[in-house]
N, C-alpha and C positions, 0 to 999 in steps of 0.2 A: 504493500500500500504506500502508497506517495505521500509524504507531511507537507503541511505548509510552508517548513521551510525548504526541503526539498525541492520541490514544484518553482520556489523564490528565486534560488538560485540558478536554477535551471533558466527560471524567465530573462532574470538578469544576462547570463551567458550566451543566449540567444537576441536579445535585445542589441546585444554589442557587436556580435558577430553575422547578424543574419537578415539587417536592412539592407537591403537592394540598394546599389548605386547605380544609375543610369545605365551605364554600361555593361551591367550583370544582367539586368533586365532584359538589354535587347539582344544579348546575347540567349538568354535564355529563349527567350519568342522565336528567333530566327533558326535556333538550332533545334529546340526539343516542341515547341507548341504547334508551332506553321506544319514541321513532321510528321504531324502525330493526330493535329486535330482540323486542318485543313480543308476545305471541301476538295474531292478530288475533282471537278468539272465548274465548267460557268456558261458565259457564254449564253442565257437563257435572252427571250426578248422582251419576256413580260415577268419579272421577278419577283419573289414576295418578302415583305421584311416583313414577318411576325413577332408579335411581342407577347410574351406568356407572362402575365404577373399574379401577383397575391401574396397575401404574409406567411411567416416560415411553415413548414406544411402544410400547407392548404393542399399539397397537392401535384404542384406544376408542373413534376418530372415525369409522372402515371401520365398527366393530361397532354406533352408535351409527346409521348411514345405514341400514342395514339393519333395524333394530329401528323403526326412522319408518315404514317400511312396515307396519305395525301399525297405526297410529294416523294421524288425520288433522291435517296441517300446519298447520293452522290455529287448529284447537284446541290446537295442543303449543306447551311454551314450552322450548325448546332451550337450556342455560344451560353456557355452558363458558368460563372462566377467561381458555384463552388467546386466545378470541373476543375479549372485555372489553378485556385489555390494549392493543389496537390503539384505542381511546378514548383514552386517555393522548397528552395535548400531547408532540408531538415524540417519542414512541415509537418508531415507523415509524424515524424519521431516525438513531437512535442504534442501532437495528437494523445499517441498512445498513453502519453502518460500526463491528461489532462491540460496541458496547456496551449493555449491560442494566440499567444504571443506573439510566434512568426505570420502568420495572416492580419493581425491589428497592424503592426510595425509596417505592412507593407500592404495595408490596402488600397493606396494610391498605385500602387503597382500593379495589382491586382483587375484594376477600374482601366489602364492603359494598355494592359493585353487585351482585357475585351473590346474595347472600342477599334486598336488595332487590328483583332480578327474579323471583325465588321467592317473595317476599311477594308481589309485582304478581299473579302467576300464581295465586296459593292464592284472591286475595282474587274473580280472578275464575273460579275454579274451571277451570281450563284443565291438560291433563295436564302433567306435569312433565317431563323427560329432563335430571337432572344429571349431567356428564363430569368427572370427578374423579382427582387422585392424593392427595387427602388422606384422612385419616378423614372418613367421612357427619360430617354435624351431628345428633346426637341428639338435640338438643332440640326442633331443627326439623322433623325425622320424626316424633319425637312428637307433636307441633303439626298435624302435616298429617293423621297419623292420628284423633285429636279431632276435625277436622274432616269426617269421611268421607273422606280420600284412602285408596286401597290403597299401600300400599309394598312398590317390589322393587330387592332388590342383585343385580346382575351384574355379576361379577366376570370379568374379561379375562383368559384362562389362557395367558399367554403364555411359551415358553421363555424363560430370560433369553440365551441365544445371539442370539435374533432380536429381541428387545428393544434389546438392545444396538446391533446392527449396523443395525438401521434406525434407529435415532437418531442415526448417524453418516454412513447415506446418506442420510437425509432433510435433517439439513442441509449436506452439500454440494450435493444437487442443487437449493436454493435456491440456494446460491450462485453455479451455474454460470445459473442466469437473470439475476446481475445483480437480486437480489430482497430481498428483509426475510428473514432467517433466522427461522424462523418457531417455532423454539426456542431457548432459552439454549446457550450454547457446548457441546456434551455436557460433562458429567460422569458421571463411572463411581460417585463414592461416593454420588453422590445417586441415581443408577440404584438402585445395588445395595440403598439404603437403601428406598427405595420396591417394589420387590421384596420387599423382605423384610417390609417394613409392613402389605400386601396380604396376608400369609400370617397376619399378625396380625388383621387387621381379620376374615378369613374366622374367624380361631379364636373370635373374641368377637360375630362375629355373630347365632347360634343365641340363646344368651347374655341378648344386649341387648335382644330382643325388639322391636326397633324394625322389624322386617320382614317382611311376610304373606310374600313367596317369596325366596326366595335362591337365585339359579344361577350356574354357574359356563359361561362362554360362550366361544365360540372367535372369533377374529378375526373371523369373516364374520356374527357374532352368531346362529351355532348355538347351539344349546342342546347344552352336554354332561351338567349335571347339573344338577334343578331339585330343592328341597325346601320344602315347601307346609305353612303351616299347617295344623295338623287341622281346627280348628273355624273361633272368631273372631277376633277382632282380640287378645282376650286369652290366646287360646290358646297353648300352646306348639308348637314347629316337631314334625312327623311324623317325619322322621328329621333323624341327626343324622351326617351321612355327607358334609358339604359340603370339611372339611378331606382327606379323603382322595383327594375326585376332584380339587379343586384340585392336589395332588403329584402325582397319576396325572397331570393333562393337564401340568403344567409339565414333569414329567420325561418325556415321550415322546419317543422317539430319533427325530431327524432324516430325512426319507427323502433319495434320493440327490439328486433336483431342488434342495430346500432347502440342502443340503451345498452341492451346487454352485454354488447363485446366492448364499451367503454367500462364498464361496468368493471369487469373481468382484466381487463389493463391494468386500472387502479390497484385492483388487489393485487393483481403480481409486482407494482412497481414499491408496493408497500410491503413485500417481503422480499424484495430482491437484497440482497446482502452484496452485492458488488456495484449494484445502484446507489448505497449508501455510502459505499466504504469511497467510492471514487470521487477525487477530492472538489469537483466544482459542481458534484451533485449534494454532499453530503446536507448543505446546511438548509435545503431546497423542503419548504413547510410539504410534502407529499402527502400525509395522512388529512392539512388542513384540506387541501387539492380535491384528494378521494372525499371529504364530507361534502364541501361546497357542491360540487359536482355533482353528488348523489343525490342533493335536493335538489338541484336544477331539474336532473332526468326525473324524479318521480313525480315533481307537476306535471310531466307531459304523460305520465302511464295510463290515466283513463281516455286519452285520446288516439282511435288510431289515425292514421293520415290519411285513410283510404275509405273510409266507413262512418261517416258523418251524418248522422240524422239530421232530415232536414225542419225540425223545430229544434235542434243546436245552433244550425246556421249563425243566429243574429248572437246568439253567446257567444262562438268560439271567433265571429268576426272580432269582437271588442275588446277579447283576447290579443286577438293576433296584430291587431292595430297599435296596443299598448305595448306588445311586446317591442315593435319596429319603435316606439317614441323610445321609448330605454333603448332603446341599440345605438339609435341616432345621438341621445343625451350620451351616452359613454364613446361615439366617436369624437364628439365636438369637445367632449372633458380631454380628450388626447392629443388633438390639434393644438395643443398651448405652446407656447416657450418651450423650446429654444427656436419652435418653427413658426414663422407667420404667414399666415393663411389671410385670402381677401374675403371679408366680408360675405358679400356676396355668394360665393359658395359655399359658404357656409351654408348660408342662407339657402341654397341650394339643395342641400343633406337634408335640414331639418324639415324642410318641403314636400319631401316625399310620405311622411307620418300623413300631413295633410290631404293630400292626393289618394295616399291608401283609402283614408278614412270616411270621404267623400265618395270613392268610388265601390267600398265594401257597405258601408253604413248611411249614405247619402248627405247630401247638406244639410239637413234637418238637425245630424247629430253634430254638425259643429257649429250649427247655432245654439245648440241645443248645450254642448258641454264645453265648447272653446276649443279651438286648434292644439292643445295640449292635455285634454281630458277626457275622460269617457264617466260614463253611469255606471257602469260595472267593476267591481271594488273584488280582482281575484284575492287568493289567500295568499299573503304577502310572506315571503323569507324573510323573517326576521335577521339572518346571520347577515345580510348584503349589505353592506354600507349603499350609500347614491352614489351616482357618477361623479361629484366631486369630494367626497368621504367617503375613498374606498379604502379597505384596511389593506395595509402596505402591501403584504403577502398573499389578497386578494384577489387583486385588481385584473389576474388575467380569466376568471371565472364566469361564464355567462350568465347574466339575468335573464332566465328565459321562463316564461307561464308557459302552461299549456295551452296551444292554438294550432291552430289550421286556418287555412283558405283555399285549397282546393276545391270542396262545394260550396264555395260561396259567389261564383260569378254564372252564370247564364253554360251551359252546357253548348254551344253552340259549335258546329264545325269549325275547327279550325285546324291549320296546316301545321304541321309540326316535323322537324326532323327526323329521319327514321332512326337517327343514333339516341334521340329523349323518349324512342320506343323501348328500347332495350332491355334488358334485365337491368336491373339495381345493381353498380359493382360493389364488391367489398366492401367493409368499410377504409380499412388498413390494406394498400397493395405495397406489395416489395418492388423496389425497381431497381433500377441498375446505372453506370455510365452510360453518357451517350456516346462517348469517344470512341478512335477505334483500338482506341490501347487496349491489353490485357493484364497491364502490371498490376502489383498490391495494391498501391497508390491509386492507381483509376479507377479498380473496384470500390473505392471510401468517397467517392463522389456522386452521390445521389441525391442529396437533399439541400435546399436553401441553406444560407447558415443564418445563424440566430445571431440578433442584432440589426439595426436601422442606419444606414450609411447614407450617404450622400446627399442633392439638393433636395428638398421637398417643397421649397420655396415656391409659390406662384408668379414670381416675377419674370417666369419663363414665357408667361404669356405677354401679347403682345395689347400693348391701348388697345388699339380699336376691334378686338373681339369684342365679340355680344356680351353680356351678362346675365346674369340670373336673371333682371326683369323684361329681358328679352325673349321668353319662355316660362310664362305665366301659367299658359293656357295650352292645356292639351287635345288633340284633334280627337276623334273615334277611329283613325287607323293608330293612334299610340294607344288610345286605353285597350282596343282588340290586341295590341301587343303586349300590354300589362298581362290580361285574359288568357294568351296564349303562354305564357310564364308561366301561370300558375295551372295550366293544364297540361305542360311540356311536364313539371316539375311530381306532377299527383299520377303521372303514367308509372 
């Protein structure tokens, strides 16, 4: 077992000897990454830079395998962060025995291979697939678009319950191989921060123009909700309806499987004895984790998702309305300092509570209770702190009631993807590198890493985009798109 002082001195020795100087760097790219992770072809006439985002497991590497099946290998250039960092001298080594030191010290390093393999990629015209938890580069979407590239954001709708707990069983079940943890120690405030960044990046996507489609996509890289430009590259988005299916798919209530294999996580990460003993897990509240979590899931047990009597309907609507205003009030509690955010889309997020509530419950109930309240008084978790008193060790827990909205909109035909026909995947899938290495090191790259890098800043946009009160008022082909979410979502 590693001590603290241990692990200190280790960090320290690494700190001094294992910052990348310019020259180490490009030496590395040109010799070992271009190699190794390179697309082999280009040359296409109509190319796609794809952008996969969401917070640390949501998901995006499952959702990312499956979206390859589109496009040929060859021509794709696969670009993901935490592939890269297993370049890094001595990486691997400081993994195993819990330190992260070499990837902090050189995440400016890290940020300029990938942007340079996305130049390698542009210059020889080869499709793109970027796996992200930060904000896209808008400069460089821009860039790619000038060029002929199409650009699409897919955003990874993941509950933050399942987020959460596979980031805590993904890495112990590295470390029961005896393996590279193959993300940073979990953390809950960077979780929960990236979570809620994601809700941001959706609200300013429409916006920034930087994107011909924007969907919002399920683990298995279904498609739940797509929105397409009208025309061209200049054009604006057709509808404007991607914030609300984002809320609809993060807040869908658990079915009883999911319950229960979270369920069952908990307890084993609560008797794992090498989960404890490893030193940037040890001090990690786990047993608080497993309670909070276990009242989340048992408000939702009397509901199933799929079997909703219809004198519940107007109940489990005011439910499920409330639950999206708490989702929305702990995004906007996370948006604070040290990041600023414009107004406006703020304004944006919080909007959507509105719109839900209007188009489940009608105007009546927000004349009726206020754009911030409902009549209906579920049985409340005493243990939750609010969104802005949340207890320290809390904070990355979801407040979630039990609800639905799958019977709550008009049953009407509508078009749907044949992949949101599918079976239900896993809850937990194992992936693998995308690369086409085979070493130790490539195997340990699977998952986001844990932690919030980069700009998040909105000054990326430019004046004279639209703003939120430029998109008050939604048409009947967006709310049919709200409708088709929630019927993509209930299959």
């Amino acid at each position: 077992m590693e001590t603290g002082e241990s692990v200190e001195v280790l960090n320290n020795f690494l700190e001094r000897k294992r910052r990348l100087n310019s020259n180490e760097a490009k030496a590395i790219f040109e010799r070992d990454i271009l190699g190794s992770m390179a697309a082999e072809n280009g040359g296409l006439k109509n190319p796609i830079f794809l952008v996969v985002g969401g917070q640390p497991a949501a998901g995006k590497s499952s959702a990312i395998r499956q979206l390859m099946n589109k496009y040929d290998p060859e021509y794709t250039q696969v670009v993901s962060e935490n592939e890269l960092t297993s370049f890094l001298p001595d990486n691997n080594r400081a993994r195993m025995r819990g330190s992260h030191v070499v990837e902090e010290i050189n995440r400016f390093v890290v940020l300029n291979w990938r942007d340079q393999l996305i130049d390698d990629a542009m210059r020889h015209r080869s499709n793109i697939i970027l796996e992200t938890r930060d904000t896209p580069n808008y400069i460089l979407l821009a860039r790619a678009r000038h060029i002929g590239y199409k650009t699409e954001l897919n955003i990874v709708a993941t509950d933050r319950i399942i987020s959460f707990t596979a980031m805590h069983d993904r890495y112990d079940r590295w470390l029961s191989r005896d393996s590279i943890a193959p993300i940073t120690s979990p953390d809950a405030k960077s979780h929960d921060l990236s979570y809620s960044v994601w809700a941001f990046i959706t609200a300013t996507a429409v916006c920034s123009q930087s994107f011909d489609r924007i969907a919002i996509i399920g683990r298995s890289g279904e498609t739940i909700f797509e929105n397409n430009q009208a025309n061209d590259l200049t054009g604006q988005m057709k509808m404007q309806g991607v914030m609300q299916a984002l809320m609809i798919a993060r807040n869908r209530p658990l079915g009883k499987t999911q319950r229960d294999e979270i369920q069952n996580i908990w307890n084993k990460l609560e008797q794992s004895d090498r989960f404890a003993r490893h030193l940037p897990c040890a001090n990690l509240p786990i047993k608080s984790y497993k309670a909070e979590i276990g009242l989340a899931l048992n408000n939702q047990v009397d509901f199933d998702p799929y079997k909703i009597q219809a004198d519940d309907q107007r109940h489990i609507a005011e439910m499920f309305v409330r639950n999206v205003k708490r989702d929305e009030d702990f995004i906007v509690a996370n948006l604070g300092e040290p990041y600023c955010y414009d107004s406006h889309i703020l304004k944006r997020i919080t909007s959507s509570h509105n719109i839900l509530q209007e188009a489940f419950l009608g105007k009546s109930a927000i004349a009726r209770t206020g754009p911030s309240d409902s009549n209906f008084a579920p049985q409340e978790d005493t243990t939750w702190g609010t969104p802005h008193q949340e207890p320290s060790e809390r904070s990355s827990i979801v407040k979630r009631k039990r609800t639905d909205y799958a019977s709550l909109l008009d049953q009407s035909a509508q078009q749907v993807s044949d992949a949101a026909k599918l079976q239900r995947p896993k809850f937990l899938v194992e992936v693998s590198p995308f690369s086409k290495r085979h070493t130790g090191a490539g195997l340990a790259n699977d998952a986001a890493l844990g932690g919030m890098q980069g700009e998040h800043s909105a000054s990326a946009l430019s004046p004279s985009e639209p703003t939120f009160y430029d998109f008050t008022e939604f048409t009947e082909d967006e709310l049919a798109g709200i409708d088709a979410t929630a019927d993509a979502l209930s299959r």
